[in-house]
TIFI-578027 format. One line per 4 residues: for each residue z, y negated, x negated of C-alpha. Coordinates in steps of 0.1 Angstrom, whole numbers, plus 2048, in hexadecimal, padded with zeros to 3 digits. Layout:
BEGIN
Z Y X ~ ...
***
This chain:
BEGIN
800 800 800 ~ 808 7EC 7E4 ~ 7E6 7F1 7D4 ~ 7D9 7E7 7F5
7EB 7C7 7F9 ~ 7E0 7BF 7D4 ~ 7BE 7BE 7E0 ~ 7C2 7AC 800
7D2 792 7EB ~ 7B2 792 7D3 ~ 799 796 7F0 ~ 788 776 7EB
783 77A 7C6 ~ 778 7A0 7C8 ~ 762 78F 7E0 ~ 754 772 7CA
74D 793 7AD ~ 73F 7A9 7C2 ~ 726 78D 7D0 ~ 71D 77E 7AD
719 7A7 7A0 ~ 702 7AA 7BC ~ 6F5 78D 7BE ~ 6EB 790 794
6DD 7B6 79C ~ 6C3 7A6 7B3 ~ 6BA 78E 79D ~ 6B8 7A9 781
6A0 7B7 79A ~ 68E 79C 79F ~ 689 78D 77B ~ 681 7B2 76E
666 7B2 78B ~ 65E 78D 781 ~ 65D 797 758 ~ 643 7B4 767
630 799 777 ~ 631 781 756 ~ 62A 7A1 73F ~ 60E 7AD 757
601 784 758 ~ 603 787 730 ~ 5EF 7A6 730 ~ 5D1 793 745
5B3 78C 72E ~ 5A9 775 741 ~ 59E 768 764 ~ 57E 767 776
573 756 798 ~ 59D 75A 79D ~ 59C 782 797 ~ 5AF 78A 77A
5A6 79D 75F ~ 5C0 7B7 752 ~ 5BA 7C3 72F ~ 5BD 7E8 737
59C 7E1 74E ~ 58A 7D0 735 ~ 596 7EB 71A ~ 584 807 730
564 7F9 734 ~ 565 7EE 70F ~ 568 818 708 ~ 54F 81A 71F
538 809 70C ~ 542 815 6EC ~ 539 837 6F6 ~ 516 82A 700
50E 815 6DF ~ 51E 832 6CA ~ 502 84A 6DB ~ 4E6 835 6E3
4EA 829 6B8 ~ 4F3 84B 6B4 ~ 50D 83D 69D ~ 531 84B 69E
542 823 68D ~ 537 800 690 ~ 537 7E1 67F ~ 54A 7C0 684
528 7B0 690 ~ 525 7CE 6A6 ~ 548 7CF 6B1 ~ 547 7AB 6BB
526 7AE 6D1 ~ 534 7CB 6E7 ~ 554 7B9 6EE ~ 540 79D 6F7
527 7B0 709 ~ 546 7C1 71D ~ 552 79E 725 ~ 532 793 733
52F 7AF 748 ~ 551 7AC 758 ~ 549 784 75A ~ 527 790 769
537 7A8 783 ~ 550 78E 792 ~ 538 774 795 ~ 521 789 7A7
53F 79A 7BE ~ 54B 77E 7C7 ~ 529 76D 7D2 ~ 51E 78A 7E4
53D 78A 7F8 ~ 531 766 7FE ~ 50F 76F 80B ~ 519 791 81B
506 7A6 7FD ~ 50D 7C6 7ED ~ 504 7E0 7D7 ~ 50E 803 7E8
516 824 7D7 ~ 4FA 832 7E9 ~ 4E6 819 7D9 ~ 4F4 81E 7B5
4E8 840 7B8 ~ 4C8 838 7C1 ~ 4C2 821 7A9 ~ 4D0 83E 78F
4C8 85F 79C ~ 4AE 859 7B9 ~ 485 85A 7B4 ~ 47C 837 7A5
49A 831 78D ~ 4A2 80C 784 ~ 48C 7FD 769 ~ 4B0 7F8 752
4B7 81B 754 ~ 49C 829 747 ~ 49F 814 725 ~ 4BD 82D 719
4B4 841 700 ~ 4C9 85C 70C ~ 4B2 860 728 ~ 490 863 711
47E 884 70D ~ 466 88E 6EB ~ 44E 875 6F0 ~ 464 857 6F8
460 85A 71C ~ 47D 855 739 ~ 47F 875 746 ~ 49B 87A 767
4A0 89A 765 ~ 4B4 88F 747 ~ 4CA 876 75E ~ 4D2 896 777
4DC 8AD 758 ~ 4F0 892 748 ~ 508 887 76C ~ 505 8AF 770
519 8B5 753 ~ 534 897 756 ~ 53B 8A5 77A ~ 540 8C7 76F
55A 8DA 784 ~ 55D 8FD 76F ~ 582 8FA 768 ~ 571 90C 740
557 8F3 73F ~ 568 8D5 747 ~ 57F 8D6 729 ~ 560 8CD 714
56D 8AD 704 ~ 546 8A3 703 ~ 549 89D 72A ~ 569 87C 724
54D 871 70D ~ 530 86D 722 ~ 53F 865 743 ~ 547 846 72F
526 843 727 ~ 518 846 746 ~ 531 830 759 ~ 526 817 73B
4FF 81F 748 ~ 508 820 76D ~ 521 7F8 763 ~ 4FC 7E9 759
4E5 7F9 771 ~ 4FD 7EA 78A ~ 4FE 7C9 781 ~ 4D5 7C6 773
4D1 7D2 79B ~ 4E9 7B2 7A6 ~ 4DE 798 791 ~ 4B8 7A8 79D
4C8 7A5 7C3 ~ 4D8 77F 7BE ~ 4B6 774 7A9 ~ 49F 781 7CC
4B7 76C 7E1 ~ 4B6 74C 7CC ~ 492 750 7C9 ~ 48C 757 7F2
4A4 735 7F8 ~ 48B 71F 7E0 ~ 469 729 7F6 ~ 455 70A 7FD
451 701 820 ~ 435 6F2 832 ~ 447 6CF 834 ~ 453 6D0 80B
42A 6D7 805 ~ 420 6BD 81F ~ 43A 6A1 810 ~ 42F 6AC 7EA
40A 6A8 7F5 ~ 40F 683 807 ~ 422 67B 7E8 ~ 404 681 7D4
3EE 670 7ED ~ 401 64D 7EC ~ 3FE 637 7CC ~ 3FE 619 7C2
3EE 604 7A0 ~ 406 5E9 78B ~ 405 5D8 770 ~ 429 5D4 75F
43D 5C5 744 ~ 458 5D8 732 ~ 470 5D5 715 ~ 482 5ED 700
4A3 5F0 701 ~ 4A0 5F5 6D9 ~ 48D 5D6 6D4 ~ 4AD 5C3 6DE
4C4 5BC 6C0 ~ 4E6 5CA 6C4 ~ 4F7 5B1 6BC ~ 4EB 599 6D8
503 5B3 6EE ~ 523 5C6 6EC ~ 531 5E1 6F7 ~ 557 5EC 6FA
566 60F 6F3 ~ 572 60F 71A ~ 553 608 724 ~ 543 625 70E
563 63A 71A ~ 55C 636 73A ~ 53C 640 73A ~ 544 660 72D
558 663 748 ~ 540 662 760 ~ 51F 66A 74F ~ 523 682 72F
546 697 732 ~ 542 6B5 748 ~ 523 6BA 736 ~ 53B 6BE 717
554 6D0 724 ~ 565 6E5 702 ~ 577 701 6F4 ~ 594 6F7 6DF
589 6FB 6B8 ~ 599 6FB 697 ~ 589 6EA 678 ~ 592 6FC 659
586 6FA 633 ~ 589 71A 621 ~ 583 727 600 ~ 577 74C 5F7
576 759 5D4 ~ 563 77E 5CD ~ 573 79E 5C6 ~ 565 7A2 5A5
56E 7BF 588 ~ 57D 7B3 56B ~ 572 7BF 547 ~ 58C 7D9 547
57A 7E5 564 ~ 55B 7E6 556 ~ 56B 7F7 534 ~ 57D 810 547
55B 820 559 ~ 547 81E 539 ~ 55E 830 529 ~ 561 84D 549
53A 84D 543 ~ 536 84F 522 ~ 550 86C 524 ~ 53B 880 537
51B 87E 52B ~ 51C 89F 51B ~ 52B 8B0 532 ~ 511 8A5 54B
4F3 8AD 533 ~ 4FC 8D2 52D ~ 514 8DB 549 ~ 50A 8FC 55E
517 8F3 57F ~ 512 8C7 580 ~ 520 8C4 5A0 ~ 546 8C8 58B
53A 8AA 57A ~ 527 893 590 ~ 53A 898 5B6 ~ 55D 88B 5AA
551 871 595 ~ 530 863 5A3 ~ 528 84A 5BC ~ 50A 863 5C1
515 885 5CA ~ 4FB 8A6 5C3 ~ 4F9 8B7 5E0 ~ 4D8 8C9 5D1
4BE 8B4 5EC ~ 49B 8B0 5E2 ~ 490 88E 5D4 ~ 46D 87F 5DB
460 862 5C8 ~ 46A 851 5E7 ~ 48B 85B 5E8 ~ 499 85D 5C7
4AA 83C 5BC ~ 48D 825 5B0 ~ 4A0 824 58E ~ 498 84A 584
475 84F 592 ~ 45F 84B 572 ~ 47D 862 567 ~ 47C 87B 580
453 87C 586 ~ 445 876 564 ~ 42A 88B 559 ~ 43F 89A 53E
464 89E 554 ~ 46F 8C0 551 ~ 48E 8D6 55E ~ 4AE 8CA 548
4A4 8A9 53E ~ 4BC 890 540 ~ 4BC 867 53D ~ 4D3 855 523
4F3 841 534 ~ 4E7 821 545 ~ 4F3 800 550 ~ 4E0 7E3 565
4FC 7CE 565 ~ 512 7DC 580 ~ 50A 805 57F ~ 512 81B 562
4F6 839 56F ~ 4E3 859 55E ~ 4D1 874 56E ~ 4C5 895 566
4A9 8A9 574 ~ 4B7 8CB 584 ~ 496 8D8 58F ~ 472 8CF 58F
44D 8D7 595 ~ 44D 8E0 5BB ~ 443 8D0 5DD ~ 44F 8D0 601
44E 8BC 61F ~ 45D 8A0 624 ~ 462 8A5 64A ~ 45F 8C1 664
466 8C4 68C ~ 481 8D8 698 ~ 486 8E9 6B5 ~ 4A7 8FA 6BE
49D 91A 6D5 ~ 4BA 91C 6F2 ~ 4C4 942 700 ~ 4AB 93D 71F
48F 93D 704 ~ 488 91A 70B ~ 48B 8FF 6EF ~ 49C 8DD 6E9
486 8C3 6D7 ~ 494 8B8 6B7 ~ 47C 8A2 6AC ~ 46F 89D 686
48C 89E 66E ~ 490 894 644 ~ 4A6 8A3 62E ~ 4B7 880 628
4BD 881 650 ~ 4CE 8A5 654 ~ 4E5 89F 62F ~ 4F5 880 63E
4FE 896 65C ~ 50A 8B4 651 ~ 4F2 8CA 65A ~ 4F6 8EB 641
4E7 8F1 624 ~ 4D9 912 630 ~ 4CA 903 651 ~ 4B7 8E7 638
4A6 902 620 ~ 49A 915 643 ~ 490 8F8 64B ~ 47D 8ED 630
473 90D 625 ~ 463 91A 642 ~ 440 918 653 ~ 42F 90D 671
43C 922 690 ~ 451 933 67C ~ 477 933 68B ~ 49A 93C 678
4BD 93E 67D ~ 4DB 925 673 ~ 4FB 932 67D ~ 4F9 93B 6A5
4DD 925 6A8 ~ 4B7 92D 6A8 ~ 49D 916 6A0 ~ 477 913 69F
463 8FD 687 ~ 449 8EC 69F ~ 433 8D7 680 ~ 43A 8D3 65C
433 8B3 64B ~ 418 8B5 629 ~ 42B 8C1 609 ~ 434 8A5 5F0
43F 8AB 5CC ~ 462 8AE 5CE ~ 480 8AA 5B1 ~ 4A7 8B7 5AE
4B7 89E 59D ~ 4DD 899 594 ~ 4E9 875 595 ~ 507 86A 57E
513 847 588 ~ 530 832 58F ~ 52C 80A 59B ~ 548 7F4 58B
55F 7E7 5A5 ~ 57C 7D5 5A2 ~ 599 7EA 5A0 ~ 5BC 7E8 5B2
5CE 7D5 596 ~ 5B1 7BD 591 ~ 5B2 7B7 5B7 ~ 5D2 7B2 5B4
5D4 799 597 ~ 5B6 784 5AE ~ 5CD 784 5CC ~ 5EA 778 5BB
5DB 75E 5AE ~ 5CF 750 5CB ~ 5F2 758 5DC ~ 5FE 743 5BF
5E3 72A 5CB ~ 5EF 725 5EB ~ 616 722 5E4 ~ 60D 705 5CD
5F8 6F4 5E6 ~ 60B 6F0 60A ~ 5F9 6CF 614 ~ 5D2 6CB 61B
5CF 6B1 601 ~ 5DE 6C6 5E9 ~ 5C9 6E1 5F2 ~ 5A7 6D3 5F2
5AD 6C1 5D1 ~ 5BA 6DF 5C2 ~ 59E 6F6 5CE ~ 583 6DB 5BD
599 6D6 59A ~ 599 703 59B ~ 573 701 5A3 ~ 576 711 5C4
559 706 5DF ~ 56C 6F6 5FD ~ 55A 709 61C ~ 560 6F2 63F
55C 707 65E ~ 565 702 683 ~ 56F 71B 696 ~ 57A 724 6BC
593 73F 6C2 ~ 577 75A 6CF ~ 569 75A 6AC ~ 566 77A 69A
565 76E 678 ~ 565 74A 665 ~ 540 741 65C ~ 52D 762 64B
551 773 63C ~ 558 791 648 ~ 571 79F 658 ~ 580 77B 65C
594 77D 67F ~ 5B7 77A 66F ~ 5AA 759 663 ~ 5A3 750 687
5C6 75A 693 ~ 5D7 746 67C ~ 5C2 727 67F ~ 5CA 721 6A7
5F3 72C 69D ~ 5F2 715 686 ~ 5FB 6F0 684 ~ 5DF 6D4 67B
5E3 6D0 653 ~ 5F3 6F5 64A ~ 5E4 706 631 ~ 5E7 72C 633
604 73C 621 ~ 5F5 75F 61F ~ 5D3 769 60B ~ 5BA 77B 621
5A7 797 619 ~ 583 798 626 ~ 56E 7B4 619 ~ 564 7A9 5F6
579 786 5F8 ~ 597 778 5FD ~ 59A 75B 60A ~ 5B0 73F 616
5B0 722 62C ~ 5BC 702 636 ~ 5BE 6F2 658 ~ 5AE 6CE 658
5AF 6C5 67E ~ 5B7 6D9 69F ~ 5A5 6CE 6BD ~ 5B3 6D8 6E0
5A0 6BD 6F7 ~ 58E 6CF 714 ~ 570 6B3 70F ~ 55C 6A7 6ED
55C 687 6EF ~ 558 680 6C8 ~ 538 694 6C9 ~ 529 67E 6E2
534 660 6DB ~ 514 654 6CC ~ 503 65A 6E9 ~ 51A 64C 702
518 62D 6EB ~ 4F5 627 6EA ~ 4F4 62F 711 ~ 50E 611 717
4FC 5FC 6FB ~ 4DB 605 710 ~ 4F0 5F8 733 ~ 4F9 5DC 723
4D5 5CF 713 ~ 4C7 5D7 736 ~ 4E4 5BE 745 ~ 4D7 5A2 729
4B3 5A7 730 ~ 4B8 5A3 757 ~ 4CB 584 754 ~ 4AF 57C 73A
498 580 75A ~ 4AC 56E 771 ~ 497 55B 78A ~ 476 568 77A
457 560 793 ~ 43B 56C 77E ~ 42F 58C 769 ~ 423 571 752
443 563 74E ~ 455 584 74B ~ 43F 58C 72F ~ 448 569 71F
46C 570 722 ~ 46B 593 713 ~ 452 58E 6F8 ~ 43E 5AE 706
41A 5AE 70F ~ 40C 5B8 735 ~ 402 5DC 73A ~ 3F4 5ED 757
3F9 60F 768 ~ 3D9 61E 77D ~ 3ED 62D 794 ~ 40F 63F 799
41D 657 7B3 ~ 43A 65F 7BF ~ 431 683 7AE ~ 429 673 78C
447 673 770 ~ 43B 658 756 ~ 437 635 75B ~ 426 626 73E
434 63D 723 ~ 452 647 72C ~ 465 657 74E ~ 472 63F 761
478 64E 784 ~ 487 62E 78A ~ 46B 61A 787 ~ 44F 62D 796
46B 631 7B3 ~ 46A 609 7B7 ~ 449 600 7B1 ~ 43C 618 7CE
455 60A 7E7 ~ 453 5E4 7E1 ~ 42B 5EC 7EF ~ 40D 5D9 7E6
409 5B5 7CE ~ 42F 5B4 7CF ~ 43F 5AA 7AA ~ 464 5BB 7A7
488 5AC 79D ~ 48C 5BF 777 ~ 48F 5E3 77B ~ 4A7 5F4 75E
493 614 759 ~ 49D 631 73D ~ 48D 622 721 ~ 491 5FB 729
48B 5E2 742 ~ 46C 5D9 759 ~ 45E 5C3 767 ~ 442 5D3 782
42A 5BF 795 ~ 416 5DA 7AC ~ 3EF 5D9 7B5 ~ 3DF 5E8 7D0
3E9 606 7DF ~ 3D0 624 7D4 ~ 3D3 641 7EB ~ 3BD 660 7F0
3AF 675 80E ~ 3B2 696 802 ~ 3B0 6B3 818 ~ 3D9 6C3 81D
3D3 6EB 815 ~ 3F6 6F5 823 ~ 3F7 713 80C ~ 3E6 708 7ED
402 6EB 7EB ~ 41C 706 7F1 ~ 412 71D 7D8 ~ 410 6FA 7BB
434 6F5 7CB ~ 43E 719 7C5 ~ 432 719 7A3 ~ 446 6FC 799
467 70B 7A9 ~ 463 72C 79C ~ 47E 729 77F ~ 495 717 798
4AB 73B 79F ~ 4B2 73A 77B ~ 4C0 71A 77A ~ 4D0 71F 796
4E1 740 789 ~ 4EC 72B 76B ~ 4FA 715 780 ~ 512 72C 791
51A 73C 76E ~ 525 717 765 ~ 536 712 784 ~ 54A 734 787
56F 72D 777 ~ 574 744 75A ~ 595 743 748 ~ 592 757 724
5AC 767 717 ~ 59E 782 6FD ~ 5A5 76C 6E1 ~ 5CD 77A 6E7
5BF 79C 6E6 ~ 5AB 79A 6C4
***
């Protein structure tokens, strides 16, 4: 009872514990629920049309089409160059795919399954499809049967057969395949309906047509606006601000960029480098001339290894060939230790005085009886992927028709290529390289380099007292590399976390440099107004000549007199339309605009055209009585608009919002 009391007594604070406990668990819920949010927000590469893009999405088609450009190369690795087209290829796509969703949703458009596998599986395959070389028989033709086979196989449903890790690899492939067929179809789809909303009507050809009809002569007088000195005007920097403002800056809109000045210095070997591989060399000269078995020599110490293929003149390094196919070249001679500078090399002829082909077709015989085309193969081709040694002497060795066995395999030899002189020839060589402690005494000193230079002044002046080339570069945070250095991203990174003026504190290796930078100026403003603010200022200087030549015409009656004023003779125009362009020399819309509307013998106020100001006094009006053909005016109208779509599809490209967020992933 006691107890009980106790906690009557306490009720209110129990209360007040239990409520904030609780009260702190919900929030716990909801800030870990929150954090997900945030983490999931932070895991967005970006944002199209107000869809966001979530890495893991953008990860998968990426392996998509890595699957397809490893296959279609038939290459198993790729470059940095490569690497950097596929992601944004990838991006593209995705940027491609929302803009078109979300405008078909618009216009009650879409592309169906049903459709998809029409345009993939169904009698007249799309155009796209049939440029994969996957799909392409013998003779370089698209063949479907090789579509069905290939969707066959990824949709396998033999519990056995499906575990063949081949069919993870092409379903990737083909939903890469299926990804572009998809969206070539839908920007095909979205171009016919842009092109079917531009047709020319019967009024549009009818108003072109009077346009044409309806002209009128003048005779004008017209100043340059460069003729005026400048310094009879002058224009302020709000005035040229402001103009940007309404004229120039969403034509500039930006990417925020980072201006850097690097230096790079070579990887190069030292002469203890070079000493150290002469010295290998010249160690195993002998050993190399009379050794029974010269693979022991030359695989663990050349750059070359001898793998016992068959050299042609073509083939064999261009260094050896007088060597190798002399008149006098016999089995066992052997070349004297050369150098050209970089290479310490010697060869020795292992066998000589026989021919073979250069080339034969394979095929591979399957258990039905019926073969697989393998196309013409070299030796070169079948060594640098792995094919046995056995299966390339068949190969080689064989005849016309003939057909031989290479582990479970059978193959036939469909043509043989004309037999060519043919060498064995071991190749001793080794290229000096730098070696780890010369690296390493290279990138210390430049570490050493940047520790003594922490400012931008210091740096620069430093780098021109040590020799070093100063490099400028800008960059924006979706570059792959600065300028032509390879494997340059990290330089990237640190350029946009850095602060304007930092030089970098850590010596970066890329490739065959190393390399380090310096941060001269970081530019986060959405518009470029310094890169055109020359043309904003002539514009304004232009506006304000044309103000000072008006007022010069103030009250003008005559052309006479205009010309007096302006110093500029009298010209005359025949005729202008309302469809011509020019007026005089130049276009001036504005002018021919005027003239046709203030009608016959009628002398203007001063007109401030593109390329100065006029003065027009108009003629008689000069009109024609040609017959309207409806259609022929149509079809001139049609040609003229039949580039519109694309513009148009730019347009909606430019006006879709895209927010970019790789640069956090890279």
């Amino acid at each position: 009872m006691a107890s009980l009391q106790r906690i009557r007594n306490h009720g209110a604070l129990l209360i007040l514990i239990v409520g904030v406990a609780m009260l702190a668990f919900i929030l716990g819920d909801f800030l870990r629920d929150g954090g997900t949010l945030r983490n999931r927000d932070r895991e967005n590469i970006g944002e199209i049309a107000g869809n966001k893009i979530h890495f893991a999405d953008y990860q998968s088609i990426k392996d998509q089409y890595e699957e397809l450009y490893k296959i279609e190369l038939n290459q198993n690795s790729f470059n940095a160059e490569l690497e950097s087209q596929i992601r944004n290829e990838v991006w593209n796509s995705i940027v491609s795919d929302n803009m078109f969703r979300e405008e078909f949703k618009k216009i009650g458009m879409d592309i169906t399954n049903e459709e998809l596998t029409e345009l993939c599986l169904g009698d007249n395959p799309h155009r796209f499809l049939q440029s994969f070389r996957m799909f392409r028989d013998e003779n370089g033709q698209f063949n479907r049967e090789m579509v069905k086979q290939l969707v066959a196989f990824i949709n396998e449903e033999d519990p056995e057969l499906a575990q063949n890790p081949n069919i993870a690899i092409y379903r990737k492939y083909w939903m890469a395949v299926e990804r572009l067929v998809r969206l070539n179809y839908a920007q095909e789809k979205y171009n016919s309906v842009l092109q079917h909303t531009l047709k020319t009507n019967t009024l549009d050809a009818e108003f072109a047509f009077n346009n044409r009809q309806k002209g009128i002569s003048a005779e004008y007088v017209m100043k340059p606006y460069y003729a005026v000195a400048d310094s009879l005007v002058s224009v302020s920097e709000s005035e040229i601000k402001a103009l940007y403002k309404n004229h120039y800056k969403d034509e500039y809109k930006k990417k925020p960029t980072r201006s850097i000045q690097y230096i790079q210095v070579e990887k190069t070997p030292s002469e203890a480098d070079y000493q150290k591989v002469k010295e290998l060399m010249e160690s195993l000269q002998e050993e190399f001339r009379t050794s029974e078995d010269v693979s022991i020599v030359v695989n663990p110490n050349s750059d070359i290894v001898y793998d016992g293929r068959n050299y042609s003149e073509e083939t064999i390094p261009v260094q050896f060939k007088d060597f190798a196919f002399g008149k006098e070249s016999k089995t066992g001679d052997c070349t004297e230790l050369l150098f050209d500078g970089k290479t310490y090399s010697m060869a020795r002829i292992m066998e000589t005085g026989y021919s073979m082909p250069d080339s034969v077709e394979l095929k591979i015989i399957e258990e039905e009886g019926e073969g697989r085309e393998m196309g013409w193969v070299t030796e070169e081709i079948l060594l640098e992927n792995k094919w046995p040694k056995d299966f390339i002497e068949k190969a080689f060795s064989g005849k016309r028709g003939s057909q031989f066995t290479s582990g479970s395999r059978t193959f036939e030899i469909m043509e043989v290529a004309k037999a060519t002189p043919k060498v064995k020839v071991a190749i001793l060589c080794q290229t000096v390289i730098p070696s780890d402690q010369t690296n390493h005494a290279l990138y210390q000193q430049m570490l050493q380099f940047a520790n003594d230079n922490k400012t931008i002044e210091a740096f620069e002046a430093s780098a021109q007292e040590a020799g070093y080339a100063l490099v400028p570069a800008e960059l924006t945070e979706m570059d792959d590399k600065v300028g032509s250095v390879k494997d340059s991203r990290e330089i990237v990174r640190w350029a946009f976390g850095a602060k304007e003026g930092a030089v970098s504190d850590k010596v970066y290796e890329c490739g065959n440099l190393f390399v380090l930078a310096a941060l001269t100026e970081a530019d986060d403003n959405e518009y470029r107004m310094a890169y055109v603010h020359a043309d904003a200022a002539q514009e304004a200087l232009n506006n304000a000549k044309a103000k000072y030549l008006v007022d010069q015409l103030k009250g003008v009656e005559s052309l006479e007199a205009a010309s007096e004023i302006l110093g500029q003779p009298i010209r005359n125009v025949e005729r202008v339309t309302l469809n011509d362009n020019f007026f005089g020399n130049s276009n001036e819309p504005a002018v021919i605009g005027a003239a046709l509307a203030q009608g016959e013998n009628v002398l203007s106020a001063p007109i401030c055209g593109e390329s100065g100001v006029f003065v027009v006094k108009t003629g008689a009006a000069i009109n024609t009585s040609e017959e309207f053909d409806a259609e022929k005016e149509k079809a001139q109208l049609g040609g003229r608009n039949s580039y519109r779509h694309y513009e148009l599809l730019q347009l909606l490209q430019d006006e879709t919002e895209i927010e970019d967020n790789r640069a956090n992933f890279l």
